[in-house]
N, CA, C and O atoms as a GROMACS GRO file, in nm:
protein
  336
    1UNK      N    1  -0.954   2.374  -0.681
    1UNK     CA    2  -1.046   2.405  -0.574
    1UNK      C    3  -1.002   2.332  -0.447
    1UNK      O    4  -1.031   2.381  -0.338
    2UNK      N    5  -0.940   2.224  -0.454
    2UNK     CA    6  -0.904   2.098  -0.327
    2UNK      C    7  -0.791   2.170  -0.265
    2UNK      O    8  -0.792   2.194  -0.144
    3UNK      N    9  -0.660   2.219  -0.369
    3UNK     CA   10  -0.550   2.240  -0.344
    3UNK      C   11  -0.536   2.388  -0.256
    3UNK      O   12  -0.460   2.416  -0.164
    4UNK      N   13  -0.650   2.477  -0.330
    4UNK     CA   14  -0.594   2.631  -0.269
    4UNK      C   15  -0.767   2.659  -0.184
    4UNK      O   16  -0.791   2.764  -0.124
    5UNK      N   17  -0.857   2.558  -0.196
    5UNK     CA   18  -0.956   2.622  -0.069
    5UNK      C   19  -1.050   2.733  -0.110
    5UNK      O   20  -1.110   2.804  -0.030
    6UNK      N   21  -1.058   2.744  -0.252
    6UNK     CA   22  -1.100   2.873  -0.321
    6UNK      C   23  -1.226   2.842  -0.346
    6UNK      O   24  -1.252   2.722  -0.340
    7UNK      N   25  -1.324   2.926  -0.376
    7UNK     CA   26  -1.507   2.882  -0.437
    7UNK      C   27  -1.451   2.857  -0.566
    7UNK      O   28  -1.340   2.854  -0.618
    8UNK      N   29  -1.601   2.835  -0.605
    8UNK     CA   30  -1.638   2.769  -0.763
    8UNK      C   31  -1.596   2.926  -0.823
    8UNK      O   32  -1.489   2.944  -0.882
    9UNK      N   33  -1.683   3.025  -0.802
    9UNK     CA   34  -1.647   3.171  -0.862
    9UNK      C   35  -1.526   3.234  -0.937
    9UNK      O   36  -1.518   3.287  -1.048
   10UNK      N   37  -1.413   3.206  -0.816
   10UNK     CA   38  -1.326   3.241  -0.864
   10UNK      C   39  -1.223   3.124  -0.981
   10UNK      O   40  -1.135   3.172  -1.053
   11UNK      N   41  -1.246   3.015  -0.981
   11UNK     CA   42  -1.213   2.942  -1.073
   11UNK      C   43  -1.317   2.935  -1.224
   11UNK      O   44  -1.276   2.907  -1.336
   12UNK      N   45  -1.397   2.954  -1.202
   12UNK     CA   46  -1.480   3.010  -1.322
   12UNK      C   47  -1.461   3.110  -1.400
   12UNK      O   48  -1.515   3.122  -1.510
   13UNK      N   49  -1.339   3.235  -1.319
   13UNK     CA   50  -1.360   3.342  -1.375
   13UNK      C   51  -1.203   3.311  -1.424
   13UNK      O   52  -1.163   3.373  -1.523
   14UNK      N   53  -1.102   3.207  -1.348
   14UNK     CA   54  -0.932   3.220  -1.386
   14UNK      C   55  -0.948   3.086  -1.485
   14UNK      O   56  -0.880   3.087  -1.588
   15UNK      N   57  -1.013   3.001  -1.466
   15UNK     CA   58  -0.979   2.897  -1.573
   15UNK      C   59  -1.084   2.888  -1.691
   15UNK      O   60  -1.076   2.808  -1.784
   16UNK      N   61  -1.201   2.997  -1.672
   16UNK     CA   62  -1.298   2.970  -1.783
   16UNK      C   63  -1.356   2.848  -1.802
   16UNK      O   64  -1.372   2.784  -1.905
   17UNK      N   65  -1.391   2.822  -1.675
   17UNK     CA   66  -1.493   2.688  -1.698
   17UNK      C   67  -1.608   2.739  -1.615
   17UNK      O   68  -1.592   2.806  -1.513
   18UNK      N   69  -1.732   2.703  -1.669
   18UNK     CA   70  -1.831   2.727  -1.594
   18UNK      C   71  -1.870   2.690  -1.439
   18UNK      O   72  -1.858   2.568  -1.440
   19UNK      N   73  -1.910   2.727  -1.310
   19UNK     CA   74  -1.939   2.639  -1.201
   19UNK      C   75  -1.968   2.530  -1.217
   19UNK      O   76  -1.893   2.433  -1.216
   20UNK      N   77  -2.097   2.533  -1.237
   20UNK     CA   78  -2.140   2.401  -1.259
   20UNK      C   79  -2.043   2.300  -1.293
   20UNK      O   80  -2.038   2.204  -1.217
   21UNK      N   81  -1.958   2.303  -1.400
   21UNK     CA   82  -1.865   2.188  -1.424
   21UNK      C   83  -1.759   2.195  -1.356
   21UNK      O   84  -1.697   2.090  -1.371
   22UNK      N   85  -1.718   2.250  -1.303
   22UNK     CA   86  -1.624   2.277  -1.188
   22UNK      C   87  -1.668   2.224  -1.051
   22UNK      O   88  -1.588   2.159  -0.984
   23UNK      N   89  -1.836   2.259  -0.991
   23UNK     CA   90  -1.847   2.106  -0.926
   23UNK      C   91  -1.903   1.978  -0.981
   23UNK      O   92  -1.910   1.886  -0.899
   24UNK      N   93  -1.941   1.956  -1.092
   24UNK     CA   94  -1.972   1.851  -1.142
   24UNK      C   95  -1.771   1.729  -1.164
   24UNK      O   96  -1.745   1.618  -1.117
   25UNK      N   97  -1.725   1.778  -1.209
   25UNK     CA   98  -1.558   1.767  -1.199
   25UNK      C   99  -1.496   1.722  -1.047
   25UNK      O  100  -1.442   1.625  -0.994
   26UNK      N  101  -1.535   1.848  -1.019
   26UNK     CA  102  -1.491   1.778  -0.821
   26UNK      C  103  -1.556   1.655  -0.769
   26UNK      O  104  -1.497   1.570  -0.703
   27UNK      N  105  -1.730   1.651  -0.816
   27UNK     CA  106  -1.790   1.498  -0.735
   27UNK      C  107  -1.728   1.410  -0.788
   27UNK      O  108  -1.685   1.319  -0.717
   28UNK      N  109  -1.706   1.408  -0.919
   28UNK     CA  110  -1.639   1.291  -0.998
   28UNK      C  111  -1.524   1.266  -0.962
   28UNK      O  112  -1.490   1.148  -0.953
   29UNK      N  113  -1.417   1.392  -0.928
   29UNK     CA  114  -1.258   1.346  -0.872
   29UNK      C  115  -1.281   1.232  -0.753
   29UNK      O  116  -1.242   1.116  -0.742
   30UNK      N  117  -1.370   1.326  -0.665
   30UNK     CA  118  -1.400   1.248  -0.524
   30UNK      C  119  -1.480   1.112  -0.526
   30UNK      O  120  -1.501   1.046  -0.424
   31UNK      N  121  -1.517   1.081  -0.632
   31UNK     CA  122  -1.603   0.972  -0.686
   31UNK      C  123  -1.502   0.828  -0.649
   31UNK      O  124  -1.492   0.738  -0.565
   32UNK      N  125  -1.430   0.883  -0.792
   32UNK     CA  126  -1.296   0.797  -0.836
   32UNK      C  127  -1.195   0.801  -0.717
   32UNK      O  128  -1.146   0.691  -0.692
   33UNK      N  129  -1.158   0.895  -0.645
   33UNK     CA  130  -1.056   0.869  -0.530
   33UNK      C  131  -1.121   0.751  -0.386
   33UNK      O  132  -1.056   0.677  -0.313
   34UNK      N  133  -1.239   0.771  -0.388
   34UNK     CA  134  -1.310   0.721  -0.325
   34UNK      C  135  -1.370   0.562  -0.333
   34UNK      O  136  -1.415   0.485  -0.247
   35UNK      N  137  -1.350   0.553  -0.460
   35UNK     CA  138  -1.375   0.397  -0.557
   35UNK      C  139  -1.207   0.336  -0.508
   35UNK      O  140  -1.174   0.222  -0.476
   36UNK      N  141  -1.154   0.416  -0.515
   36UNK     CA  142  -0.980   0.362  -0.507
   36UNK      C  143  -0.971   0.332  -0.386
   36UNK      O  144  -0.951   0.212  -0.371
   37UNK      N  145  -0.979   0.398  -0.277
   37UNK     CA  146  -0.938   0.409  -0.163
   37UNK      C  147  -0.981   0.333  -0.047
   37UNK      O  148  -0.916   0.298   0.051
   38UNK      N  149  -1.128   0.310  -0.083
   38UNK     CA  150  -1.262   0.275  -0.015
   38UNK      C  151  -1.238   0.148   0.076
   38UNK      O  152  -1.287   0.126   0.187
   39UNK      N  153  -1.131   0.056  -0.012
   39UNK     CA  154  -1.176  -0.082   0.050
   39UNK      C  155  -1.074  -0.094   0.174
   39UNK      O  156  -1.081  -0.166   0.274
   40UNK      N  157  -0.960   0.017   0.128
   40UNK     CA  158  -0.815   0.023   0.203
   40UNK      C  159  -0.825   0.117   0.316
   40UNK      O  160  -0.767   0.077   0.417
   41UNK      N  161  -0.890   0.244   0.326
   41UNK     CA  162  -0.867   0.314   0.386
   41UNK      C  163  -0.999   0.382   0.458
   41UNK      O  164  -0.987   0.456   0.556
   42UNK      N  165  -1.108   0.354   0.406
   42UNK     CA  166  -1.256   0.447   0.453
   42UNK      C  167  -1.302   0.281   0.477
   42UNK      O  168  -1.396   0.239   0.410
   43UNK      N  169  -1.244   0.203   0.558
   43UNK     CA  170  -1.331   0.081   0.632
   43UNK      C  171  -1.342   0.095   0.806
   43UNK      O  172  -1.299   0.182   0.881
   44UNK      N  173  -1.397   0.004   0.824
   44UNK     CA  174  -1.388   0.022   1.015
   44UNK      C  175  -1.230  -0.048   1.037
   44UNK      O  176  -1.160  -0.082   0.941
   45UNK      N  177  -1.192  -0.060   1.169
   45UNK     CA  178  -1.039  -0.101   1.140
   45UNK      C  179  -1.056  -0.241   1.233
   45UNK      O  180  -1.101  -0.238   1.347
   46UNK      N  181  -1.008  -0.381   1.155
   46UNK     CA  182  -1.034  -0.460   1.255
   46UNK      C  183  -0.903  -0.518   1.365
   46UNK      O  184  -0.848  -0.420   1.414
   47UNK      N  185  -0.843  -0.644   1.414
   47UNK     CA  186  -0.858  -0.610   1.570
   47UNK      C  187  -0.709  -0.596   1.511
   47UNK      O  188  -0.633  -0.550   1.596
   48UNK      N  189  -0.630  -0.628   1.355
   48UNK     CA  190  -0.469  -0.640   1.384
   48UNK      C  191  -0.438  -0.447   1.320
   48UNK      O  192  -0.335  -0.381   1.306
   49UNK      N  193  -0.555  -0.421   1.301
   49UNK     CA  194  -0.519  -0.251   1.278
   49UNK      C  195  -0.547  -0.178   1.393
   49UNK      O  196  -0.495  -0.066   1.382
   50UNK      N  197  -0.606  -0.192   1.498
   50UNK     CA  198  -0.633  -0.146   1.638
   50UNK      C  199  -0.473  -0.218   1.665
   50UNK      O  200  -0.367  -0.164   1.634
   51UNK      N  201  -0.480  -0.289   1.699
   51UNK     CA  202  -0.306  -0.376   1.805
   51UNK      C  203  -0.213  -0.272   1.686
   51UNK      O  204  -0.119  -0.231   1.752
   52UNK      N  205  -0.203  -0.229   1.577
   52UNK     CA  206  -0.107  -0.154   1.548
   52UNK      C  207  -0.093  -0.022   1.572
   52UNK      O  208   0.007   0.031   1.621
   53UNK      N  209  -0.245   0.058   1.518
   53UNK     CA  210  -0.213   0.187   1.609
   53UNK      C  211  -0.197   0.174   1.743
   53UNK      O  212  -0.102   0.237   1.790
   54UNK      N  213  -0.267   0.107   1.821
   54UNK     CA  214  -0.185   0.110   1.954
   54UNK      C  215  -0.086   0.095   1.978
   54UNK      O  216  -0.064   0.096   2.100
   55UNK      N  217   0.006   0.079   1.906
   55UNK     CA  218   0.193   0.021   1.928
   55UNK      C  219   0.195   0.139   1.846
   55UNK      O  220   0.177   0.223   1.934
   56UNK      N  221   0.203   0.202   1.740
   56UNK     CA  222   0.242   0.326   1.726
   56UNK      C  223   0.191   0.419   1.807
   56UNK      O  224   0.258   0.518   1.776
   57UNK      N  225   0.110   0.455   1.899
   57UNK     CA  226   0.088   0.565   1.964
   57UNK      C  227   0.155   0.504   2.098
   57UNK      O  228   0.169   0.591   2.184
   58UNK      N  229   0.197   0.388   2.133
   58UNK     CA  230   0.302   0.389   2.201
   58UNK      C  231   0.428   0.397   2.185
   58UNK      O  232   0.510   0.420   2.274
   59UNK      N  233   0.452   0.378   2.066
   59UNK     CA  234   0.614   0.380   2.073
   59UNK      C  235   0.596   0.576   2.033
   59UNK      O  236   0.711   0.622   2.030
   60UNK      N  237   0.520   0.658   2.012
   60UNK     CA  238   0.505   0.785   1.993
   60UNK      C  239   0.467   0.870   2.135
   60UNK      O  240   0.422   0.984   2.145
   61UNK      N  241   0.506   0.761   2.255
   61UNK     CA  242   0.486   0.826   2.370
   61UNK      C  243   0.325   0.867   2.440
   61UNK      O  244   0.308   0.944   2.535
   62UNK      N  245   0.229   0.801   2.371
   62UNK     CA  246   0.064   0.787   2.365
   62UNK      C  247   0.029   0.678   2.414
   62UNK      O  248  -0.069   0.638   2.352
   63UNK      N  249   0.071   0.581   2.527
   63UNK     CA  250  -0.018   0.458   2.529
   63UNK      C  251  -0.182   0.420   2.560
   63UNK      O  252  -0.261   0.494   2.619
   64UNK      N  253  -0.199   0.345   2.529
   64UNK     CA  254  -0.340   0.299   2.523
   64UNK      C  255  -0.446   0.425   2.435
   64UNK      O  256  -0.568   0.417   2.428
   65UNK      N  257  -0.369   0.526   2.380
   65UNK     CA  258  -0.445   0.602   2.275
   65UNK      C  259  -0.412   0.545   2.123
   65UNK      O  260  -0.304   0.493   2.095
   66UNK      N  261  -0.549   0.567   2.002
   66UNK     CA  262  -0.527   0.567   1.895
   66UNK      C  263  -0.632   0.634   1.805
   66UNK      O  264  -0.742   0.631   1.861
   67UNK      N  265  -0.635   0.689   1.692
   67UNK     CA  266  -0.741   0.731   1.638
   67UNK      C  267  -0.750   0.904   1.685
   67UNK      O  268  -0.839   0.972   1.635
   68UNK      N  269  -0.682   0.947   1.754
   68UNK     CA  270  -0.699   1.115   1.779
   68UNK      C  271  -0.636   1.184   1.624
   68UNK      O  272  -0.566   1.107   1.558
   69UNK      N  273  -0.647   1.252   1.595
   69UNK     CA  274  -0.598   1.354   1.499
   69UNK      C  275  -0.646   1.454   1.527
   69UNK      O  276  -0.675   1.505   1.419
   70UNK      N  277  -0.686   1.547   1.635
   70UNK     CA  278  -0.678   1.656   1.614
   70UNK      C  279  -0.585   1.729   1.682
   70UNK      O  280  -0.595   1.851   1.688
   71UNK      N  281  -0.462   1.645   1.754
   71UNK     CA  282  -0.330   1.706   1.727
   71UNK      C  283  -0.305   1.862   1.850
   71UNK      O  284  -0.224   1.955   1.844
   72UNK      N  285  -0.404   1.836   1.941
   72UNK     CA  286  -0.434   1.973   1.985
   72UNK      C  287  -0.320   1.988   2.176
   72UNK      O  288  -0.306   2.075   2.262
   73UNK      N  289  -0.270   1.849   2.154
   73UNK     CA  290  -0.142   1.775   2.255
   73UNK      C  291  -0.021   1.862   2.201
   73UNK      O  292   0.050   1.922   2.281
   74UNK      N  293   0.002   1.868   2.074
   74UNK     CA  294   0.132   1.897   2.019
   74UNK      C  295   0.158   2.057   2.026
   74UNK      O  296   0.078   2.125   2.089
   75UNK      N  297   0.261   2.113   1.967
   75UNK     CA  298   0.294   2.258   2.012
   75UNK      C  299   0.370   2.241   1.852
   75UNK      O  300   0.474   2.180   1.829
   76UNK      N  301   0.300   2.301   1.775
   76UNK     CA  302   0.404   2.310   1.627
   76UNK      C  303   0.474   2.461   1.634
   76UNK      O  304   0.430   2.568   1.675
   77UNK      N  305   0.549   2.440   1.600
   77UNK     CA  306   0.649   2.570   1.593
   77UNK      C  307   0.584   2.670   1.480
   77UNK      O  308   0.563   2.791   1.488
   78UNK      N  309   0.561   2.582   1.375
   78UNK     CA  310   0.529   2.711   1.220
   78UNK      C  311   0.355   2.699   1.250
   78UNK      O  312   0.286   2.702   1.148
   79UNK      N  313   0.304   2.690   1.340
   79UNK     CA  314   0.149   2.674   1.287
   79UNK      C  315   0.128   2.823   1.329
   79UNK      O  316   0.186   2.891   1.413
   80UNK      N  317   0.018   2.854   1.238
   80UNK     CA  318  -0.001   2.988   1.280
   80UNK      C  319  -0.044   3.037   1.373
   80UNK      O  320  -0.133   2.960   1.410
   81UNK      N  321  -0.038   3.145   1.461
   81UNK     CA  322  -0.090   3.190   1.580
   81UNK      C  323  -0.221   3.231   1.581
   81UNK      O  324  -0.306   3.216   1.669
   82UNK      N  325  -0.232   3.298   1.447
   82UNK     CA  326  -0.406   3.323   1.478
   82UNK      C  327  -0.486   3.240   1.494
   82UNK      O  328  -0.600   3.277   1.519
   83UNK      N  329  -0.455   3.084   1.486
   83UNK     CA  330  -0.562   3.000   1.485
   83UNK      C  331  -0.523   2.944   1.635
   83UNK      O  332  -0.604   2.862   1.677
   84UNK      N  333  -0.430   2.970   1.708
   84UNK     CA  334  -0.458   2.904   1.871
   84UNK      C  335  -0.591   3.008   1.930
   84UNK      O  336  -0.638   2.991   2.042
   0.00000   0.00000   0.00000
């Protein structure tokens, strides 16, 4: 469901598992990735992780920016057109 973006439906009907456990399965993946990740990566950022993205979005030609991701600066070659 994470990988291809698909409903509960259609994995109910290709892998023969019921919905329900199919999202009961997903809260739990996201449970456990979330128990893992939590202390490293889903915190506020304090002042020597700010002074670093700021030196990477400068040496990436961005100064005094950090924290953007939505990437909407860049021009990707393969991204698809229907979505500009």
């Amino acid at each position: 469901m994470l990988v291809y973006g698909c409903p509960t439906d259609i994995l109910d009907e290709y892998a023969q598992i019921g919905e329900r456990t199919v999202i009961e399965s997903l809260r739990r993946f996201c449970d456990v990735v979330i128990g893992v990740i939590e202390e490293i990566f889903l915190r506020k950022p304090n002042k020597y992780d700010i002074a670093r993205f700021l030196q990477e979005g400068e040496d990436r030609g961005f100064p005094g920016m950090h924290g953007s991701i939505d990437c909407m600066h860049w021009h990707w070659k393969n991204y698809p057109t229907a979505r500009h």
